[in-house]
Every structure is written in C-alpha cells, then in structure tokens.
Residue frames as a rotation matrix with the C-alpha (Angstrom) as fourth column:
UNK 1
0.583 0.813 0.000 0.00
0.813 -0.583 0.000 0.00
0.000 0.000 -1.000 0.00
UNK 2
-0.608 -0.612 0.506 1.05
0.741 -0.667 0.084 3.41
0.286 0.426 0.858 -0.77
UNK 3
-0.126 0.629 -0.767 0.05
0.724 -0.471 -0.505 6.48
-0.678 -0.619 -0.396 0.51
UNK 4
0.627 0.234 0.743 -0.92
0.778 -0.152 -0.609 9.30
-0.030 0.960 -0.277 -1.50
UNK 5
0.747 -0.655 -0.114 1.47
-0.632 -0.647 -0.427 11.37
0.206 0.391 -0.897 -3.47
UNK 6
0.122 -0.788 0.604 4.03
-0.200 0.577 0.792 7.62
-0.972 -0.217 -0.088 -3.06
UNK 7
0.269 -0.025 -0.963 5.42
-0.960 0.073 -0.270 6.18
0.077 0.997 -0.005 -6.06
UNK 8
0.832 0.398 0.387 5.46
-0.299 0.908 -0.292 3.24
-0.468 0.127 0.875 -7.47
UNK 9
0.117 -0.837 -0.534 8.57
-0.975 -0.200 0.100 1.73
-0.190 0.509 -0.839 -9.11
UNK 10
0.902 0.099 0.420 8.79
0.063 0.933 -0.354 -1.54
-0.427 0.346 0.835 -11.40
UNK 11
0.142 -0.692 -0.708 11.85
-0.960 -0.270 0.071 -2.69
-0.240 0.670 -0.703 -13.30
UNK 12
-0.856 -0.509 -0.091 13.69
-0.435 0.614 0.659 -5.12
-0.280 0.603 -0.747 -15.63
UNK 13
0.011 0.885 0.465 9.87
-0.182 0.459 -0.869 -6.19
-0.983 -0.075 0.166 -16.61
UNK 14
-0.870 -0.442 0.221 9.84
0.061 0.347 0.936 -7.99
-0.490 0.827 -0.275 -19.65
UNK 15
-0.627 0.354 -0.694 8.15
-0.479 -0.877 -0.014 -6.78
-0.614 0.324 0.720 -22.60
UNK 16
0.032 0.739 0.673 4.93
0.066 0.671 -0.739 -8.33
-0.997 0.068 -0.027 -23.95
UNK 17
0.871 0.263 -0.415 5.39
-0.310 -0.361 -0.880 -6.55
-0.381 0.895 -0.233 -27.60
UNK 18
0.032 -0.843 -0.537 8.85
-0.941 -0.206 0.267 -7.72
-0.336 0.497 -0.800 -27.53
UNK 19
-0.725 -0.282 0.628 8.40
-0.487 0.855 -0.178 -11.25
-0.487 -0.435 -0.757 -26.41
UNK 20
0.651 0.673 0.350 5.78
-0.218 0.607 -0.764 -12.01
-0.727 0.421 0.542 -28.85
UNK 21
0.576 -0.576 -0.580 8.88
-0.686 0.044 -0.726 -11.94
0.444 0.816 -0.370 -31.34
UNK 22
-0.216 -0.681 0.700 10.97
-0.976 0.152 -0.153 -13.49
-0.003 -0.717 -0.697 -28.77
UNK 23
-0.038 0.249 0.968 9.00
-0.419 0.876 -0.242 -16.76
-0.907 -0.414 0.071 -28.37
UNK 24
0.932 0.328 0.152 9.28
-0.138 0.712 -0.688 -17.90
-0.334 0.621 0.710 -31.64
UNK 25
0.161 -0.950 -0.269 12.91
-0.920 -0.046 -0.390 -17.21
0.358 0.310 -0.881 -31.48
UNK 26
-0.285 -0.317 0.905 12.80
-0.870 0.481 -0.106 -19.83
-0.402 -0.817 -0.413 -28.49
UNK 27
0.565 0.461 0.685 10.40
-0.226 0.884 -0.408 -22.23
-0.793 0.076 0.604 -30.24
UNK 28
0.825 -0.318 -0.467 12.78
-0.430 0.183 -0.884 -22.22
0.367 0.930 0.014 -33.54
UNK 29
-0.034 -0.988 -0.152 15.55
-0.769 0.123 -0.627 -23.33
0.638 0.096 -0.764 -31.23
UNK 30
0.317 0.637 -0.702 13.48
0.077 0.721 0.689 -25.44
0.945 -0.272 0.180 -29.30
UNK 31
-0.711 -0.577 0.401 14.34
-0.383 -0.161 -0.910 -24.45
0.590 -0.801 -0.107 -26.09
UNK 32
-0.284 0.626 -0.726 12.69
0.518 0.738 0.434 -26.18
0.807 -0.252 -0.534 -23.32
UNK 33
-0.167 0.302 0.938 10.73
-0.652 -0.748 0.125 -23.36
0.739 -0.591 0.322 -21.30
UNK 34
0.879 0.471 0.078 10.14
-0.257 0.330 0.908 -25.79
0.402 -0.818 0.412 -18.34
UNK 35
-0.102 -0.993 -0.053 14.02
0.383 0.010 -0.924 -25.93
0.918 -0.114 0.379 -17.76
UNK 36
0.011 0.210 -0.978 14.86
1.000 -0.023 0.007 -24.64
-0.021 -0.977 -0.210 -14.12
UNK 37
-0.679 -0.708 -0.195 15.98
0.612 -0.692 0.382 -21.41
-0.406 0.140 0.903 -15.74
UNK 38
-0.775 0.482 0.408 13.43
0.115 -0.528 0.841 -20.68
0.622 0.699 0.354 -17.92
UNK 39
0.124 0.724 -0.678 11.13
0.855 0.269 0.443 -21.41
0.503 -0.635 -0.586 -14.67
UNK 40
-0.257 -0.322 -0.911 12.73
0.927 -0.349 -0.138 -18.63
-0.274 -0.880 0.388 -13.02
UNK 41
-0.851 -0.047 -0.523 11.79
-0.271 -0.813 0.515 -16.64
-0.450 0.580 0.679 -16.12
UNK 42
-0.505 0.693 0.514 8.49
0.810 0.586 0.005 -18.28
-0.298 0.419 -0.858 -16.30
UNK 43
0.354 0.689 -0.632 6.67
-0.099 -0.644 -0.758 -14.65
-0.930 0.331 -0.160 -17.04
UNK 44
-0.234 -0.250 -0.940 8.88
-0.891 -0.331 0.310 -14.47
-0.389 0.910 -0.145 -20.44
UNK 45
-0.947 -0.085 -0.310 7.77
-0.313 0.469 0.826 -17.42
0.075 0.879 -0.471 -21.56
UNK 46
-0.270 0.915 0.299 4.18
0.930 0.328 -0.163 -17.03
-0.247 0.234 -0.940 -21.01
UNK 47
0.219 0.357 0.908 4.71
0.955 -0.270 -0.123 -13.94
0.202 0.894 -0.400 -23.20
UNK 48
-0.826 -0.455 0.332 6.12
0.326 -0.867 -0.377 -11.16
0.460 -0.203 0.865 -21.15
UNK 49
-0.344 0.666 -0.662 4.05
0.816 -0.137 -0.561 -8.24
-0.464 -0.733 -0.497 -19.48
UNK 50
-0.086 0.325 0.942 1.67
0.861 -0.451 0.234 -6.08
0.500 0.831 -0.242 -21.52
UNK 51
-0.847 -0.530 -0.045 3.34
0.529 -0.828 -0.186 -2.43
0.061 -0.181 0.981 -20.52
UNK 52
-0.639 0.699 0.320 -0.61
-0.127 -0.507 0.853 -0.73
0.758 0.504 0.413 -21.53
UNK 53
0.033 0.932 -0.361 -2.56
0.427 0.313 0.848 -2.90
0.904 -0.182 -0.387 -19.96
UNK 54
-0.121 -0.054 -0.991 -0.45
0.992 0.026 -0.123 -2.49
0.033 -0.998 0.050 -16.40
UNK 55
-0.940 0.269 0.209 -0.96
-0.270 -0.963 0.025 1.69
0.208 -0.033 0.978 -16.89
UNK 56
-0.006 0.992 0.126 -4.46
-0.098 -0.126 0.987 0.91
0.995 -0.007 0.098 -17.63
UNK 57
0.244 0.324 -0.914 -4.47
0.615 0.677 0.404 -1.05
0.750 -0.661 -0.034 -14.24
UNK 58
-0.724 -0.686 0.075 -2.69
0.594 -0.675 -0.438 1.38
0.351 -0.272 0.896 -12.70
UNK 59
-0.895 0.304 0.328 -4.32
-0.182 -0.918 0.353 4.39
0.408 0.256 0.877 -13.68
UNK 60
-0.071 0.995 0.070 -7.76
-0.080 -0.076 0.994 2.52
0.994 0.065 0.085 -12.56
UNK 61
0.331 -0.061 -0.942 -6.59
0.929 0.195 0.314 1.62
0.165 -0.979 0.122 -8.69
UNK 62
0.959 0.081 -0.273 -5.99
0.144 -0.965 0.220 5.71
-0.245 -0.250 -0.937 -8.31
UNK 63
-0.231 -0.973 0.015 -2.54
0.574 -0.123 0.810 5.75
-0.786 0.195 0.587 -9.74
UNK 64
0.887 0.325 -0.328 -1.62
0.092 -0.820 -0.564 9.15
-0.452 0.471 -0.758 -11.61
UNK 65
0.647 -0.674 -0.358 1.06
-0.753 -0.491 -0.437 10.29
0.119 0.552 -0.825 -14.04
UNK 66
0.619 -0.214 0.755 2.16
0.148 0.977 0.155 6.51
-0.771 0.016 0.637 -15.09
UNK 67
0.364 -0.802 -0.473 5.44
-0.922 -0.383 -0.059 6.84
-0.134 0.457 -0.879 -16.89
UNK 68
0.936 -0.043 0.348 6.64
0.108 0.980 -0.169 3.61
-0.334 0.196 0.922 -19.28
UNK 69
0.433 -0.471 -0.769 10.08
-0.825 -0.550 -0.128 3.41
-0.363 0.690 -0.627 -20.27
UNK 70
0.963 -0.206 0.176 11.12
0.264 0.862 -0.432 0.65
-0.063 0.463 0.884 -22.49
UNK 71
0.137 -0.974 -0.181 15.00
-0.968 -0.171 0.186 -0.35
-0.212 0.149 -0.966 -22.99
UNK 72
0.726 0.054 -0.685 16.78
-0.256 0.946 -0.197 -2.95
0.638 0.318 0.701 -24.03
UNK 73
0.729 -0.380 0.570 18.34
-0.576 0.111 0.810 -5.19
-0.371 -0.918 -0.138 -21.14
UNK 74
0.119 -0.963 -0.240 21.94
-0.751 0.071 -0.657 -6.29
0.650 0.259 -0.715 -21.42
UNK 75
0.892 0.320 0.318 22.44
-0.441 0.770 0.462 -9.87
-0.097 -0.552 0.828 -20.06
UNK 76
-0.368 -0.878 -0.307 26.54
-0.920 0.391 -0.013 -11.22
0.131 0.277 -0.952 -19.88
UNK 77
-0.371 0.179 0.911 24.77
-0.400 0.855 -0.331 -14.76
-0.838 -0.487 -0.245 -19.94
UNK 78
0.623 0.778 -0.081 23.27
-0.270 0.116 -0.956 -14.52
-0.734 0.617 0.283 -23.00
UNK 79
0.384 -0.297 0.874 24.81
0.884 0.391 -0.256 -16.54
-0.266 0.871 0.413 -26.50
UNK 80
-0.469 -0.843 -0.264 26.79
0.484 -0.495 0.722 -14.68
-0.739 0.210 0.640 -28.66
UNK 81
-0.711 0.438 0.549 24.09
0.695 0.323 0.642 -14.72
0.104 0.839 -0.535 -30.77
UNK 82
0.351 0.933 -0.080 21.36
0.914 -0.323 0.244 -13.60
0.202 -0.158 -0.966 -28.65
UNK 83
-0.241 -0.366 -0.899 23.86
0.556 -0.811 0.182 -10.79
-0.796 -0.456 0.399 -27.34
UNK 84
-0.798 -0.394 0.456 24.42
0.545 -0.148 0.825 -9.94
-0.258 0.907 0.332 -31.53
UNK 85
-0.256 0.911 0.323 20.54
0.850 0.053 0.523 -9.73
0.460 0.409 -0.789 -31.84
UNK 86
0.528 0.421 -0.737 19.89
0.839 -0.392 0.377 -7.35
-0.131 -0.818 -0.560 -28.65
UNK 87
-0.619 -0.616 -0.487 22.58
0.362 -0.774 0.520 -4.82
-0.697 0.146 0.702 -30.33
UNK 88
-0.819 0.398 0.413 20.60
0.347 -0.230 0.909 -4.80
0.457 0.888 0.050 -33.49
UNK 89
0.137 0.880 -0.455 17.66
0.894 0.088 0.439 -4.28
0.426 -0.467 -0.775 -31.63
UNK 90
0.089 -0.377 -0.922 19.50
0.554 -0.750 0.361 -1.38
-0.828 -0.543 0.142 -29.77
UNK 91
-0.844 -0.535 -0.024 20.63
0.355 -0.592 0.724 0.28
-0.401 0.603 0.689 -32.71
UNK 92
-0.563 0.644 0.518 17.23
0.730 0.094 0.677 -0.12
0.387 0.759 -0.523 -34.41
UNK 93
0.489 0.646 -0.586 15.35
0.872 -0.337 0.357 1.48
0.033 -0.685 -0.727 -31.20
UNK 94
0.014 0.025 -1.000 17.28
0.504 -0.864 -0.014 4.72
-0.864 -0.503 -0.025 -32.01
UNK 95
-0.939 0.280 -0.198 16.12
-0.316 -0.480 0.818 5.42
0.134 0.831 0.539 -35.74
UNK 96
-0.249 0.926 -0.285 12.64
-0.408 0.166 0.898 3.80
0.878 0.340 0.336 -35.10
UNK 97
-0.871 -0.124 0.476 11.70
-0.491 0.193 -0.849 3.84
0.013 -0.973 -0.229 -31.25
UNK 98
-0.032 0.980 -0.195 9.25
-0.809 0.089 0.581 0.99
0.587 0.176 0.790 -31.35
UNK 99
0.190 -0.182 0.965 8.47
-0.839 0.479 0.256 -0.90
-0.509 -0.858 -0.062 -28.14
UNK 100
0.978 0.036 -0.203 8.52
-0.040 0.999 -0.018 -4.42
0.203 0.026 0.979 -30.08
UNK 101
0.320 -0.947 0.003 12.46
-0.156 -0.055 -0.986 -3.57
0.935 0.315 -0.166 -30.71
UNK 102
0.112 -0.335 0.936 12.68
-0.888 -0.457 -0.057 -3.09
0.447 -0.824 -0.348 -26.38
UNK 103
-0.294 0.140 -0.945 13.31
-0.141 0.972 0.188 -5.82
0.945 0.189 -0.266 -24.90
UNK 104
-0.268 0.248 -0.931 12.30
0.793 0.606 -0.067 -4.61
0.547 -0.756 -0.359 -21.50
UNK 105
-0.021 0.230 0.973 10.52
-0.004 -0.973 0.230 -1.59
1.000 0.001 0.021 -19.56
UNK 106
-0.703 -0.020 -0.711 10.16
0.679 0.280 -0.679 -0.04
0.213 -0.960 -0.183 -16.33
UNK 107
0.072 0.860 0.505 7.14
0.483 -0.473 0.737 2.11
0.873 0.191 -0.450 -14.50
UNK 108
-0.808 0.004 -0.589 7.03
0.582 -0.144 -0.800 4.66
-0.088 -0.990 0.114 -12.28
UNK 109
-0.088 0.993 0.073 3.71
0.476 -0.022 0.879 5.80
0.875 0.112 -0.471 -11.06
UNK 110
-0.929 -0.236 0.285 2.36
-0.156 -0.449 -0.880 8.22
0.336 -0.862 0.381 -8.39
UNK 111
-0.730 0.485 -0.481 -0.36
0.680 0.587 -0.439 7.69
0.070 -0.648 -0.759 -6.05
C-alpha cells in the first residue's frame, strides 16, 4: 500500500510486444521453457508483461502520471548470438523507437 502522493517503481519487466517476437525465437531453437531457468523466467515465456494494460491497471486503482520506459536489457549470460541480436535491436530502437524492438521496460507511477 502506498500512501498518497508515493510512487510506485517496477523494473527489468519484460516486454509483452517484444516477447511475442521473442517466443518464436525460443520455439525455432526449441528451447525447453520448463528448464529450471526458464522457470525462473516463467513470465517471459508465457509472453512477457503487456506495458498498456499495467498503466491501464494502474491508472484505474488511483494511480496518476504513469510513466513507461522501455529499454533494451543487457544480459553477460546470453549466447553470442542472442547478445548480436539485442545490439541490433538497440541500434534499431534509435532510428525507429518501437516498443517491439525493447526488450524490457520499467514504470514509475504516483499515487
């Protein structure tokens, strides 16, 4: 609970607009989303969180002046590959800021 005029503060939340690209990366490589790993990351593979909706939600429990910012999260675990991809992605997201390109956002929100 939050009193009023608190803020709210979310991070590294993974993006629902990205991850809809994302999961068919996973299913072309067949990755096995019930791993222990991917368990720990069970929200990305049941598609991420949809950045809109949680404002909406937000905004309807008495939260005011909901601020999204999308980025793209750097991971030194990730393949060489997947690292390769998440640059492109970066690069892309500064001629043509579209959230699919993010691969992750955060919210802050006042009461």
């Amino acid at each position: 609970m939050l009193r009023l005029g608190g803020y709210l503060y979310t991070d590294h939340d993974p993006n629902y607009y990205f991850h809809r690209i994302f999961r068919l990366y996973l299913v072309l490589r067949k990755v096995n989303v019930h791993s222990p790993g991917a368990i720990a990351e069970y929200h990305q593979f049941r598609g991420g969180l949809n950045p809109d909706r949680l404002a909406e939600l937000l905004y309807r429990v008495g939260f005011r002046d909901v601020k999204i910012t999308y980025r793209v999260s750097e991971n030194p675990e990730l393949t060489f590959f997947a690292k390769a991809v998440l640059r492109i992605f970066n690069l892309i997201t500064k001629v043509l800021p579209i959230k699919t390109f993010y691969s992750h956002f955060f919210i802050i929100a006042q009461k």
